[in-house]
N, CA, C and O atoms as CSV, one atom per row, in Angstrom:
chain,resi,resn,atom,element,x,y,z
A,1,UNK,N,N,75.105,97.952,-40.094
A,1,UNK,CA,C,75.190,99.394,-39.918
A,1,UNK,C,C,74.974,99.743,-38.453
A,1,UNK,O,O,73.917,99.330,-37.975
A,2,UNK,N,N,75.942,100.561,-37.503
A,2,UNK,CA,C,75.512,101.442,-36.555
A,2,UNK,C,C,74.328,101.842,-36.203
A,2,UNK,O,O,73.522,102.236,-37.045
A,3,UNK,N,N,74.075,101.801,-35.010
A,3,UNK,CA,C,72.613,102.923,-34.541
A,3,UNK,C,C,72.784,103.807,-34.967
A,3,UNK,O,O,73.882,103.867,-35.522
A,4,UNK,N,N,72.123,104.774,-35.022
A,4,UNK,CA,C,72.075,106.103,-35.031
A,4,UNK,C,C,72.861,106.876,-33.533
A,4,UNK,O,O,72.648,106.534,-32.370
A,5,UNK,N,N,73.692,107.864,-33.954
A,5,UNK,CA,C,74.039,108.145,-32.490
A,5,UNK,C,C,72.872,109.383,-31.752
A,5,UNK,O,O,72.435,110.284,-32.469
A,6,UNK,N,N,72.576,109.305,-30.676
A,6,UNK,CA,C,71.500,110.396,-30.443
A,6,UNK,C,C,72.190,111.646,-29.558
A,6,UNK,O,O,73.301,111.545,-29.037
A,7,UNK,N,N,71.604,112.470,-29.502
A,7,UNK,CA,C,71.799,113.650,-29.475
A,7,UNK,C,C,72.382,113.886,-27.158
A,7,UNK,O,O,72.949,114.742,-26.479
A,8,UNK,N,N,71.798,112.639,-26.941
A,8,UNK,CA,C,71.824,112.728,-25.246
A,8,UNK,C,C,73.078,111.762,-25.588
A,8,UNK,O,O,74.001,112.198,-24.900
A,9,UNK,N,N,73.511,110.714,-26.292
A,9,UNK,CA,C,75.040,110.442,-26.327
A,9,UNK,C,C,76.002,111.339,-26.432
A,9,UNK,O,O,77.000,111.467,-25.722
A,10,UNK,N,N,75.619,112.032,-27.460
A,10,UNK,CA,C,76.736,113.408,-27.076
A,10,UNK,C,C,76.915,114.109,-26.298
A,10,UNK,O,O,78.030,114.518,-25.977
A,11,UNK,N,N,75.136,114.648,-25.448
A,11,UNK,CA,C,75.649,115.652,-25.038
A,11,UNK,C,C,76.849,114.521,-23.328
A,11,UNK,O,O,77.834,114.899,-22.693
A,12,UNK,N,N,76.118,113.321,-23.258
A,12,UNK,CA,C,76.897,112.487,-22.410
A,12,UNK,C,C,78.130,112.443,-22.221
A,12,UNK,O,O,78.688,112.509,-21.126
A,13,UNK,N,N,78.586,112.339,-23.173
A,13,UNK,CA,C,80.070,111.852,-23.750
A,13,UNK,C,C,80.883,113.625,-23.450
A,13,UNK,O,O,82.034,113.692,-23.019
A,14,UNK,N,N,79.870,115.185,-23.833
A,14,UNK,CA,C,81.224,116.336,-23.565
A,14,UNK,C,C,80.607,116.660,-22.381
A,14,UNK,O,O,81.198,117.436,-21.630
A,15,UNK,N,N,79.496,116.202,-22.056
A,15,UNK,CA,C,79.628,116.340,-19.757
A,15,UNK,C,C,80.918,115.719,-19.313
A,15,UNK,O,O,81.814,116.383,-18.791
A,16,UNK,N,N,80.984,114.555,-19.512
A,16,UNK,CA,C,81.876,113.533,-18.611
A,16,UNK,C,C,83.032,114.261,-19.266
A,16,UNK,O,O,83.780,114.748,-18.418
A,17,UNK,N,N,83.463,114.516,-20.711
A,17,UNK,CA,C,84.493,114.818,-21.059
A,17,UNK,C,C,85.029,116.357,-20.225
A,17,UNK,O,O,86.159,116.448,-19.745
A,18,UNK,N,N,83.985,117.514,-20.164
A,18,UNK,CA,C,83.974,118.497,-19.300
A,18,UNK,C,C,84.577,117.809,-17.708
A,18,UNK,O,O,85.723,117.995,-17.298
A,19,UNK,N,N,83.643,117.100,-17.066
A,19,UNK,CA,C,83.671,116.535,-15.553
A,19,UNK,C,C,85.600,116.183,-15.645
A,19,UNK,O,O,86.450,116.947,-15.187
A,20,UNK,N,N,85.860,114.981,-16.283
A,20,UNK,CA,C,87.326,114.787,-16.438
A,20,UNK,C,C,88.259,116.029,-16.884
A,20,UNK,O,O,89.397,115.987,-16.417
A,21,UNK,N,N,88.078,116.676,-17.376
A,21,UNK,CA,C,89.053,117.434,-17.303
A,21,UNK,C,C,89.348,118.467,-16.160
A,21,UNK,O,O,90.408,119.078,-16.031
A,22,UNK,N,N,88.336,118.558,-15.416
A,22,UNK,CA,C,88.051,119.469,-14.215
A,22,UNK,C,C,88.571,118.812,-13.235
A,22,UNK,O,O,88.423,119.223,-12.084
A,23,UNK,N,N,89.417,117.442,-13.564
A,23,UNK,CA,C,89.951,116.808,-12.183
A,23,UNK,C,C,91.667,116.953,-12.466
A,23,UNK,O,O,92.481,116.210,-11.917
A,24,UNK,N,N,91.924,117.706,-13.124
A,24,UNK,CA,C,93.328,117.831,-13.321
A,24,UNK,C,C,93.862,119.041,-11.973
A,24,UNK,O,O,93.471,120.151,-11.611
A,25,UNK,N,N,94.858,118.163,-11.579
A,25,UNK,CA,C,95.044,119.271,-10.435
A,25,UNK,C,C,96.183,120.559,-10.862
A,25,UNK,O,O,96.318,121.435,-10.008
A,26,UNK,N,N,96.730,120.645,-11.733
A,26,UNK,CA,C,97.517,121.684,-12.388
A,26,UNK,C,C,96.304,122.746,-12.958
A,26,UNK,O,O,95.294,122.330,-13.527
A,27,UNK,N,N,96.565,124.088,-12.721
A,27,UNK,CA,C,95.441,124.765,-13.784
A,27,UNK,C,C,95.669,125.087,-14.795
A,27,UNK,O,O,94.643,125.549,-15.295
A,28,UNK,N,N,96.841,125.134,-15.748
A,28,UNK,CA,C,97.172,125.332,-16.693
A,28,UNK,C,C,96.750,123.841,-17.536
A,28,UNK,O,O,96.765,123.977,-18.759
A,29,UNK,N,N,96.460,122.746,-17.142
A,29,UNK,CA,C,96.705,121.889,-17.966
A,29,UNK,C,C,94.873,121.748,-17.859
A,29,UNK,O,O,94.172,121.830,-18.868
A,30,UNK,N,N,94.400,121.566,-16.695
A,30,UNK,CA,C,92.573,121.449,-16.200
A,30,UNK,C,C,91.640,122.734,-17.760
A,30,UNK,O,O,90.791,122.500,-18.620
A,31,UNK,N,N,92.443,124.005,-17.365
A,31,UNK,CA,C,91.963,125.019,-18.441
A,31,UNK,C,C,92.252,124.823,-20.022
A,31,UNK,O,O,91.561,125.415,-20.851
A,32,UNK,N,N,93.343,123.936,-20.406
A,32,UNK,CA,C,93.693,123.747,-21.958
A,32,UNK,C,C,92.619,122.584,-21.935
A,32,UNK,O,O,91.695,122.794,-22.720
A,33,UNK,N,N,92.543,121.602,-21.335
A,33,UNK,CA,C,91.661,120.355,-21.679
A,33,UNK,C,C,89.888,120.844,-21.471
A,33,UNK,O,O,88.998,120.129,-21.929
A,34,UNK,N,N,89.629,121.963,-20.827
A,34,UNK,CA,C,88.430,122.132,-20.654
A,34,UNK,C,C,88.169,122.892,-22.183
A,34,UNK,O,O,87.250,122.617,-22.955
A,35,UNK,N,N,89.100,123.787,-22.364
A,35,UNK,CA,C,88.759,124.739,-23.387
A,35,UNK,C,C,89.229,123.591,-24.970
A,35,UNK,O,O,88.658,123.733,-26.051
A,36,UNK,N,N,90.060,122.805,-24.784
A,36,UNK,CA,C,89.962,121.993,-26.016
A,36,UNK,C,C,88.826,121.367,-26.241
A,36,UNK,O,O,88.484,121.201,-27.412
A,37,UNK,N,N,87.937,120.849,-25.081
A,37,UNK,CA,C,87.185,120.052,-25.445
A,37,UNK,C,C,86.304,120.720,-25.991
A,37,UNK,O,O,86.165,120.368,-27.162
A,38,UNK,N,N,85.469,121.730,-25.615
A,38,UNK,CA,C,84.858,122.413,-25.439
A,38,UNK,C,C,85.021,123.190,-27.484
A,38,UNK,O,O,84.050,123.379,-28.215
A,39,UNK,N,N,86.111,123.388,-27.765
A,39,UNK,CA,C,86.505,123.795,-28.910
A,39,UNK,C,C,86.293,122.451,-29.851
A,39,UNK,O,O,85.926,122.602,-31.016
A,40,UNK,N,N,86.509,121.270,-29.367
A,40,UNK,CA,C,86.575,120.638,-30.324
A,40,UNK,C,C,84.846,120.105,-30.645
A,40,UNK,O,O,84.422,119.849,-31.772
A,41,UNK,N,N,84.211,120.042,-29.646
A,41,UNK,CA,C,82.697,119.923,-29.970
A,41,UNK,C,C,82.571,121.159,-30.755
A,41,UNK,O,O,82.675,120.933,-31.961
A,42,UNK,N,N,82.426,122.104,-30.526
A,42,UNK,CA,C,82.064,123.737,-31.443
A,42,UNK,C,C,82.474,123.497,-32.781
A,42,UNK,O,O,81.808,123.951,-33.711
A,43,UNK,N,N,83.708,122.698,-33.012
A,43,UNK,CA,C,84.207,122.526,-34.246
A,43,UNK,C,C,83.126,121.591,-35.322
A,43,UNK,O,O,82.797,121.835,-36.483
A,44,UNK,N,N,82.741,120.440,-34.413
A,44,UNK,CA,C,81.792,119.248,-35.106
A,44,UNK,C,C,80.212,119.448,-35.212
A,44,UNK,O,O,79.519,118.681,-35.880
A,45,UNK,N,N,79.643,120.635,-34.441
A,45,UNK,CA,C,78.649,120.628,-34.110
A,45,UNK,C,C,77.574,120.673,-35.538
A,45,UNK,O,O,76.362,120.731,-35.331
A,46,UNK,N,N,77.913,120.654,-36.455
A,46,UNK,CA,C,77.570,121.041,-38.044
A,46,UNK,C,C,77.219,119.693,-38.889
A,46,UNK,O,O,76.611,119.368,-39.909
A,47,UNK,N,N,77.999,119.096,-37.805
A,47,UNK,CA,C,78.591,117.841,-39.150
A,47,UNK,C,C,76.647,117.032,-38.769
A,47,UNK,O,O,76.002,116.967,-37.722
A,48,UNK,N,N,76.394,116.665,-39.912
A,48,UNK,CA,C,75.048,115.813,-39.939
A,48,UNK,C,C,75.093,114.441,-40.468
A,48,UNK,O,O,74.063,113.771,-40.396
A,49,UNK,N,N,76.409,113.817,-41.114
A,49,UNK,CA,C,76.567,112.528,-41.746
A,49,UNK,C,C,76.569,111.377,-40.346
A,49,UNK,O,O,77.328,111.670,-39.422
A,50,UNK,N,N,76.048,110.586,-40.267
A,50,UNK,CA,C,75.885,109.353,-39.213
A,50,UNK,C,C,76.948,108.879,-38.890
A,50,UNK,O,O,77.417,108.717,-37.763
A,51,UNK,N,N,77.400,108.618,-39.980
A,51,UNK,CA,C,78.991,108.076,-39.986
A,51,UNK,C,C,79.667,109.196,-39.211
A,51,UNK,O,O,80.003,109.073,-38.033
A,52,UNK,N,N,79.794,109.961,-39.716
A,52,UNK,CA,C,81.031,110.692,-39.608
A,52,UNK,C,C,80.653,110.965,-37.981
A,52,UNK,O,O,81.365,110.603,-37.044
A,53,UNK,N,N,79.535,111.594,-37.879
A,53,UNK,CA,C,79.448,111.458,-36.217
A,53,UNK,C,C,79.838,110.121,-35.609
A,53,UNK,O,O,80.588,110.116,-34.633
A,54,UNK,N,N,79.593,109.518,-35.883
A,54,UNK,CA,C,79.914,108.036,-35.265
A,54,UNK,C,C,81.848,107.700,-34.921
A,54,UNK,O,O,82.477,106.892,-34.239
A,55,UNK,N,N,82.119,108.607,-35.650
A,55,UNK,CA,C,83.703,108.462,-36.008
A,55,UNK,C,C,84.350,109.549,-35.035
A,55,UNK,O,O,85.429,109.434,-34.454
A,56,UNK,N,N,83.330,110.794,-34.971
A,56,UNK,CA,C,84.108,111.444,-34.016
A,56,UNK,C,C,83.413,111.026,-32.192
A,56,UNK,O,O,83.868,111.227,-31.067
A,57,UNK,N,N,82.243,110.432,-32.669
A,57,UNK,CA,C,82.120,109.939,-30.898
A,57,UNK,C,C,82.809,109.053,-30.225
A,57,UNK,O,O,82.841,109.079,-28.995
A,58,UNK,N,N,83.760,107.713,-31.296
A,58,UNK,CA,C,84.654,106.766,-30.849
A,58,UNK,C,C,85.736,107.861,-30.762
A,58,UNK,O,O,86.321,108.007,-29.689
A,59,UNK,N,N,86.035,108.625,-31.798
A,59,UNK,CA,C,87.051,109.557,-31.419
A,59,UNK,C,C,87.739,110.053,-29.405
A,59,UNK,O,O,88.749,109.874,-28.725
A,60,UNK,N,N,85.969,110.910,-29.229
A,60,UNK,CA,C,85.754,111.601,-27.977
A,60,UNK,C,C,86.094,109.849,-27.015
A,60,UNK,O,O,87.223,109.856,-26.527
A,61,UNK,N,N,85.797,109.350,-26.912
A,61,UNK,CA,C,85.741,108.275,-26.151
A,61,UNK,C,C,87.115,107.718,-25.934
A,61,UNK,O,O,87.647,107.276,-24.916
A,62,UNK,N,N,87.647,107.886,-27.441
A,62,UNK,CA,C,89.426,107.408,-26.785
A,62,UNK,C,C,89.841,108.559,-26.283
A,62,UNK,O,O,90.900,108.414,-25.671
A,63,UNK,N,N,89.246,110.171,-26.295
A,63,UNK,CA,C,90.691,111.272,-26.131
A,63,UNK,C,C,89.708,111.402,-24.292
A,63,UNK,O,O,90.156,112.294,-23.571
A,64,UNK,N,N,88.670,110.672,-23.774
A,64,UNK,CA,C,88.209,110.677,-22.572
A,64,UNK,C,C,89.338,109.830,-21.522
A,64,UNK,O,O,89.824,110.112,-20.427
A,65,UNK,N,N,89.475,108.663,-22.453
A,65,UNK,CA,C,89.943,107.613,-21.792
A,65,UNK,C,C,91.640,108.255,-21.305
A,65,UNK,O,O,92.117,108.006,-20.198
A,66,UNK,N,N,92.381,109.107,-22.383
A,66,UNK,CA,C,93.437,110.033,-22.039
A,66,UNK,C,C,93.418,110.961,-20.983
A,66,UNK,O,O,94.167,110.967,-20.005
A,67,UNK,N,N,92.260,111.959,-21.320
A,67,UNK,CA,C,91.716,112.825,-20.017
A,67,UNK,C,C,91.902,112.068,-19.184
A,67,UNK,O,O,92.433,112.719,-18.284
A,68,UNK,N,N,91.771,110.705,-18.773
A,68,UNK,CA,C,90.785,110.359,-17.294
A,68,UNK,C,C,92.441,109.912,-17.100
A,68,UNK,O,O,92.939,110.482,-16.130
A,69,UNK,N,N,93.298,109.084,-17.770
A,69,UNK,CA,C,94.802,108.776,-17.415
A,69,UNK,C,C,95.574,110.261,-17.168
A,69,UNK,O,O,96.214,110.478,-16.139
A,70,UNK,N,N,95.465,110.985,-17.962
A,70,UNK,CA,C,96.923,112.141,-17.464
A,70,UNK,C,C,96.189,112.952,-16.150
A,70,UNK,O,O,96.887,113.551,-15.332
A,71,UNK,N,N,94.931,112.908,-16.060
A,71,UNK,CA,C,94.343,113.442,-15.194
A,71,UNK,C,C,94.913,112.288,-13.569
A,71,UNK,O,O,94.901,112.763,-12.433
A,72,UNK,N,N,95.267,111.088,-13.813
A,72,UNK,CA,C,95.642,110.611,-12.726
A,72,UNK,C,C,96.909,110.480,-13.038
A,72,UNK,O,O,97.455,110.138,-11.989
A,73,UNK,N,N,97.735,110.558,-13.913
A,73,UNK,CA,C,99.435,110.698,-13.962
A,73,UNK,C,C,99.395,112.202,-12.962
A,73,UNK,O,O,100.214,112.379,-12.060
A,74,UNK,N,N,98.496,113.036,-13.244
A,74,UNK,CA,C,98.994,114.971,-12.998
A,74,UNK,C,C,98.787,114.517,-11.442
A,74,UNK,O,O,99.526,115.188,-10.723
A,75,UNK,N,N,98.067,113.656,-10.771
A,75,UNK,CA,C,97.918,114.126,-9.181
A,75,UNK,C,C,98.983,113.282,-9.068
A,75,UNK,O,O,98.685,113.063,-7.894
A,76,UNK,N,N,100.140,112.481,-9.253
A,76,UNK,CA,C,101.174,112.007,-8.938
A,76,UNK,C,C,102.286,113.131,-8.547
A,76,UNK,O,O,103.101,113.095,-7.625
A,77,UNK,N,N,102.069,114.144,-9.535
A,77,UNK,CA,C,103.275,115.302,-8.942
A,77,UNK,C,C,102.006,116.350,-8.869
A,77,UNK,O,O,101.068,116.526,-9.646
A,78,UNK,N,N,102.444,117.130,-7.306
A,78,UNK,CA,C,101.526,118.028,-6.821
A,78,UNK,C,C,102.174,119.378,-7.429
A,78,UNK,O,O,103.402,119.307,-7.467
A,79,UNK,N,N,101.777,120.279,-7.789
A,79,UNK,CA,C,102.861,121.591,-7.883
A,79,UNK,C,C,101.367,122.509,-6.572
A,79,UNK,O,O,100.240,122.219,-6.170
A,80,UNK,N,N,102.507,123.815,-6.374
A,80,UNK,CA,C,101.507,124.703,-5.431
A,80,UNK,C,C,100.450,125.306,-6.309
A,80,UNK,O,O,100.621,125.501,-7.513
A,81,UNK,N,N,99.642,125.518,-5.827
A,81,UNK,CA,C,98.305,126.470,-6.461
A,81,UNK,C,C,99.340,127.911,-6.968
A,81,UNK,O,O,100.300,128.520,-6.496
A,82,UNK,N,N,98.521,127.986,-8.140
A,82,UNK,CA,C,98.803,129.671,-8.777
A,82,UNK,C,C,98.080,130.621,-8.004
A,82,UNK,O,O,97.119,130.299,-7.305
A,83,UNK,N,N,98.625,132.085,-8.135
A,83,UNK,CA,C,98.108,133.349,-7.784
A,83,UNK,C,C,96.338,133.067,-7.866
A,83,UNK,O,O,95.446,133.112,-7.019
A,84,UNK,N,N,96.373,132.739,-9.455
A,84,UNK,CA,C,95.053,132.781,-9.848
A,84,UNK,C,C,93.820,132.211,-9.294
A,84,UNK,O,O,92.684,132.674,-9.399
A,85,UNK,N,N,94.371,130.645,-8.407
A,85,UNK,CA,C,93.289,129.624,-8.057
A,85,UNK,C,C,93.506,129.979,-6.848
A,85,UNK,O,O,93.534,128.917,-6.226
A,86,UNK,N,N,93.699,130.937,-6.037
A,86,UNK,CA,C,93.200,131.730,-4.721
A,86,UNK,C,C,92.107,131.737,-4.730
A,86,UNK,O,O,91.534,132.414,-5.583
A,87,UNK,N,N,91.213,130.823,-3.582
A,87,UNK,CA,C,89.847,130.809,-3.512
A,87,UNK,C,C,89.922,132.290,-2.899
A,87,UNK,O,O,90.890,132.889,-2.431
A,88,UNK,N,N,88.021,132.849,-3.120
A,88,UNK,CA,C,87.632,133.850,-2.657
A,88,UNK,C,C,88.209,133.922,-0.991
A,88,UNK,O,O,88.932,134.817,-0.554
A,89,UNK,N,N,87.603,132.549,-0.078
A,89,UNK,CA,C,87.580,132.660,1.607
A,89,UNK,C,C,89.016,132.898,1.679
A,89,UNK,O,O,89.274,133.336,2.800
A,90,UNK,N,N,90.253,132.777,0.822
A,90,UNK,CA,C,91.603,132.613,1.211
A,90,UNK,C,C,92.280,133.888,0.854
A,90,UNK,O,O,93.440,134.073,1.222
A,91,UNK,N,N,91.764,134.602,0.300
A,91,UNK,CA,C,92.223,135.822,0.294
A,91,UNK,C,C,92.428,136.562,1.888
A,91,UNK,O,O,91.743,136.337,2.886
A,92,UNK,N,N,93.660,137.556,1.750
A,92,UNK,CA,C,93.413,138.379,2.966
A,92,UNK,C,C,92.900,139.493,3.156
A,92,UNK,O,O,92.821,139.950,4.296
């Protein structure tokens, strides 16, 4: 049988999962992966079976290992910054 998974593995596993998605250089794609992840913990946060946590932390761990690849496929093609990601100093 599995360890028990603890509560600082998780919160481990949706930091880094947060951190990786924040390296996507597109903002349309950086904001769907922040807010999926982010949705998909909110979704599990209930669940109390060992197992079943255990199933969605290998889960998080393969959809990290994706984050961390399309996150380095996306800086292969640059597109320009949106209206939106106008830093404050760059305004006129």
């Amino acid at each position: 049988m599995a360890a028990p998974v603890t509560r600082a593995e998780v919160l481990k596993i949706y930091k880094t999962m947060l951190r990786e998605s924040n390296k996507f250089s597109f903002y349309n794609y950086r904001m769907y992966a922040v807010r999926r992840v982010k949705d998909a913990f909110r979704e599990q946060k209930a669940v109390n079976d060992t197992s079943e946590i255990q199933q969605h932390l290998l889960e998080a761990h393969r959809f990290l290992d994706i984050i961390k690849r399309q996150a380095i496929v996306g800086d292969l093609y640059k597109f320009d910054k949106l209206v939106i990601e106008v830093e404050n100093n760059e305004k006129h």
